[in-house]
N, C-alpha and C positions, 0 to 999 in steps of 0.2 A: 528674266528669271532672277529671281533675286534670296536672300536667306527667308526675309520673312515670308514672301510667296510661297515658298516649299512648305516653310513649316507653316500657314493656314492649310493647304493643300493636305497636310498630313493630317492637322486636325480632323478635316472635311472626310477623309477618310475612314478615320476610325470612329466619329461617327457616323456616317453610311455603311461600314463592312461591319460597323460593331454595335451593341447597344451603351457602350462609354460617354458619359456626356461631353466627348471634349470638346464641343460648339459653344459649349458656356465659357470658353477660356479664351476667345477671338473673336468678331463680326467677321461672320464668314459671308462669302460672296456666292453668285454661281458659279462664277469663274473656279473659283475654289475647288468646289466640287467636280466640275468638270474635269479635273486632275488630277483626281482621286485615285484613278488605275496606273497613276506615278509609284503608289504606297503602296498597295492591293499585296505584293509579295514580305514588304516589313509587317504587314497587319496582322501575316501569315502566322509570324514569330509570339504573335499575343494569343490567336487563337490557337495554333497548333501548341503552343506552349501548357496553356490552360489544360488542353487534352493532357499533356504529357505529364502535368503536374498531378491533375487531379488521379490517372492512371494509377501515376507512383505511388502518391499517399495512399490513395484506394484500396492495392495490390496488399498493402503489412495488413492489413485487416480481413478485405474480402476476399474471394477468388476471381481468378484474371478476368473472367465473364462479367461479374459485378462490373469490377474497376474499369474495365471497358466500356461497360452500359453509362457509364456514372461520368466518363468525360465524355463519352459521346453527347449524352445530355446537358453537361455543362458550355461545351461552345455551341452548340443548340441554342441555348439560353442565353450567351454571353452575342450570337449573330443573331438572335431572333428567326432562325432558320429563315434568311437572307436567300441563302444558297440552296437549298433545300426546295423551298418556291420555287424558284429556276428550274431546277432538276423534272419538278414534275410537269412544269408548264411546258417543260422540254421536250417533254416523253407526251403529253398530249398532243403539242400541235406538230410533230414530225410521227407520231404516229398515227393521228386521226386527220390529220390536211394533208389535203393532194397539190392543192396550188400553193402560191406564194403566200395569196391573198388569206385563204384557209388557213394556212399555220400559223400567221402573224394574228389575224383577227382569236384562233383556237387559245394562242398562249398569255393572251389578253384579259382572257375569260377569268373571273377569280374561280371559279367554279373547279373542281378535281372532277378526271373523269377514271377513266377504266384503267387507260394506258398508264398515268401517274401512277394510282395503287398497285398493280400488278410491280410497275417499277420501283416503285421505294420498297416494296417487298422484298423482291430479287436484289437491289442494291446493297438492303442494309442487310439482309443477309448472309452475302458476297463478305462485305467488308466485316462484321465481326468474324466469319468464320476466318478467314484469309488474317483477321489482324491474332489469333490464339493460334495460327498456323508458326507463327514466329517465336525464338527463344524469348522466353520471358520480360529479361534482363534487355532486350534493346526495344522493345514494343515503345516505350517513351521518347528516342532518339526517333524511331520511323516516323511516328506518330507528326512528331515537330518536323521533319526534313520534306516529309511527304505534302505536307500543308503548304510552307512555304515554296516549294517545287511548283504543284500544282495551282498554285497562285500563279505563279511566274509565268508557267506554259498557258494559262489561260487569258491570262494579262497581252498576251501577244495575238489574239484577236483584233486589238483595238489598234495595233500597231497595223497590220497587216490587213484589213478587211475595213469595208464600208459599211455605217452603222444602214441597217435595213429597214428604222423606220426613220421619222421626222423627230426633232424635238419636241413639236408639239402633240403627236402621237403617242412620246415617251413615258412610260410606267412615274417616272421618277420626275420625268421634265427637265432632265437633265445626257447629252450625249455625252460619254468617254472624248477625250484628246488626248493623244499619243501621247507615252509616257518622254519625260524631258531628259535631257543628258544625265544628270546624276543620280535623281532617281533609276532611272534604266540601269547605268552600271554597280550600280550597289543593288540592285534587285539579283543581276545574274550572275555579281558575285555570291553573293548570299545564296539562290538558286543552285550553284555549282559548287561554292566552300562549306556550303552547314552538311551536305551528305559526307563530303570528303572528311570534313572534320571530326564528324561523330560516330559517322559509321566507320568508314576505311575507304581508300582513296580505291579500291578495284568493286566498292562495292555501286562506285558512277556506271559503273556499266548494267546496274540496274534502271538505273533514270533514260535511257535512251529508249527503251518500248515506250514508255509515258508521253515521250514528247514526240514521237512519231505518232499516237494515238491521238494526241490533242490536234498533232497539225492536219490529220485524217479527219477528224471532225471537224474541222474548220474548214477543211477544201469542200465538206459535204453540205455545210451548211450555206458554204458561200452558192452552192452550185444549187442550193434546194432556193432560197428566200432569199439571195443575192448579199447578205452581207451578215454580221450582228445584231445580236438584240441583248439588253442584260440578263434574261434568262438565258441568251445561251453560255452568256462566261458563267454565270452561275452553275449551268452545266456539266462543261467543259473541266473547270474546276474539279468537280466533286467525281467523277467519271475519270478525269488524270489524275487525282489520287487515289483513289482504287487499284487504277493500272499499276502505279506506284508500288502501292501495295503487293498485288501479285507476282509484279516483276521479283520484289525484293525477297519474297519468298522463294521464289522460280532458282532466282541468280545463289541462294543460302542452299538449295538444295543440289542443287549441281555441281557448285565448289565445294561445299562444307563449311 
C-alpha cells in the first residue's frame, strides 16, 4: 500500500459513488476500484455535505420542505442515484425471491417491480417526514454525520461477509476488498468524531440503533443469499441512515 495507491483508489471512488470526473486525473486500474469501499465513508463527506449545503442555502429563501426536496435532489444528481438502484433491487429480490438463486437473479433484473415502488414510497416518505421532525437549525449537521455514518456501517459488509456473487456475474465487474489500514481508521474516526463534533458528544448515543440495524441486516442477508452484493451496501446504506435519522429524533425527544 503505498501514497499513490490510496490516492488512485480514492479517485476510483468518487468516480464510482459519485458522478465527479475524477478518472480523468489518473489511469485508474481494476485494482483501483476494487478499493473503493477504502473511501465510501470520505465520499460521505462530499455527498452528505452537498445535501447539507444545498439545505442551508435553500432554507433563507424557501421552506424547510422545499430545501429538503432540493438537496434531496441534488446528491440524487451528484450519485446518479447509485444508491437508490440498490434500495430497490433490494426490496425486489428479498421481497419477491424465496431462494438464493431467486434473489440474486430478481436483483439483477433492470426492471422495477411492486416491492421497489411500494418501498421508495414508504422510504422517502419516512425520511422527509423524520428529517422536518428535527430543529431546523441542525438539519444540515444530521444531514452530513448521518451520510458519512451510514457509509461507514455499510462499508463493513465488505469487511465482514462474503461477496454472493462471482466477478464475472458482477453488476459492475468489479468485487469490494476489505478496506486497508488507514483508510479504515480515518473512516471510523470520522464515523465516530463528525457526530461528536457537530452535534454533541451524548448525542453518539443516537448512532448505536443505526449500527445495530445495519449489522441486523447483514446477519439477514448473510443468512438469506450467503453473502453481499452491491445493491445490498447500497441498501444498507440508505436504510442506516434513516435509522440515523429516527434515532436522532428519538434521542432529541427524550432528552431535550
Amino acid at each position: 500500500m503505498t501514497l499513490a495507491s490510496l490516492w488512485r483508489s480514492f479517485l476510483a471512488a468518487s468516480s464510482m459513488f459519485t458522478r465527479l470526473p475524477a478518472w480523468r486525473l489518473a489511469s485508474l486500474t481494476k485494482e483501483d476500484y476494487e478499493h473503493t469501499i477504502d473511501w465510501w465513508p470520505v465520499i460521505g463527506l462530499i455527498t452528505g455535505g452537498v445535501m447539507a449545503g444545498v439545505f442551508l442555502a435553500s432554507s433563507y429563501i424557501y421552506s424547510s420542505l422545499i430545501a429538503l426536496l432540493l438537496a434531496m435532489a441534488a446528491r440524487l444528481i451528484l450519485t446518479g442515484a447509485f444508491h437508490e438502484d440498490g434500495l430497490g433491487d433490494f426490496f425486489d429480490g428479498f421481497g419477491g425471491g424465496r431462494s438464493r438463486e431467486q434473489i440474486l437473479s430478481i436483483m439483477k433484473d433492470s426492471h422495477v417491480g411492486s416491492y421497489a415502488v411500494i418501498g421508495y414510497v414508504l422510504y422517502y416518505l419516512l425520511f422527509v417526514s423524520v428529517c422536518l421532525s428535527l430543529p431546523v437549525h441542525i438539519i444540515p449537521v444530521v444531514l452530513l454525520s448521518s451520510d458519512v455514518f451510514a457509509k461507514f456501517v455499510s462499508s463493513l459488509q465488505v469487511q465482514f461477509l462474503p461477496y454472493a456473487r462471482t466477478s464475472e456475474t458482477s453488476k459492475t465487474g468489479v468485487v469490494y476488498k476489505p478496506s486497508r489500514l488507514i483508510p479504515l481508521v480515518l473512516s471510523v474516526v470520522l464515523a465516530i468524531g463528525l457526530p461528536a463534533l457537530l452535534l454533541s458528544p451524548y448525542m453518539l448515543t443516537a448512532f448505536i440503533l443505526p449500527l445495530l440495524v445495519g449489522v441486523a441486516l447483514m446477519g439477514y442477508i448473510r443468512r438469506r443469499i450467503g453473502g453481499y452484493t452491491g445493491d445490498c451496501c447500497g441498501a444498507i446504506f440508505l436504510l442506516t441512515e434513516l435509522t440515523c435519522l429516527l434515532s436522532i429524533v428519538s434521542v432529541i425527544r427524550i432528552y431535550g
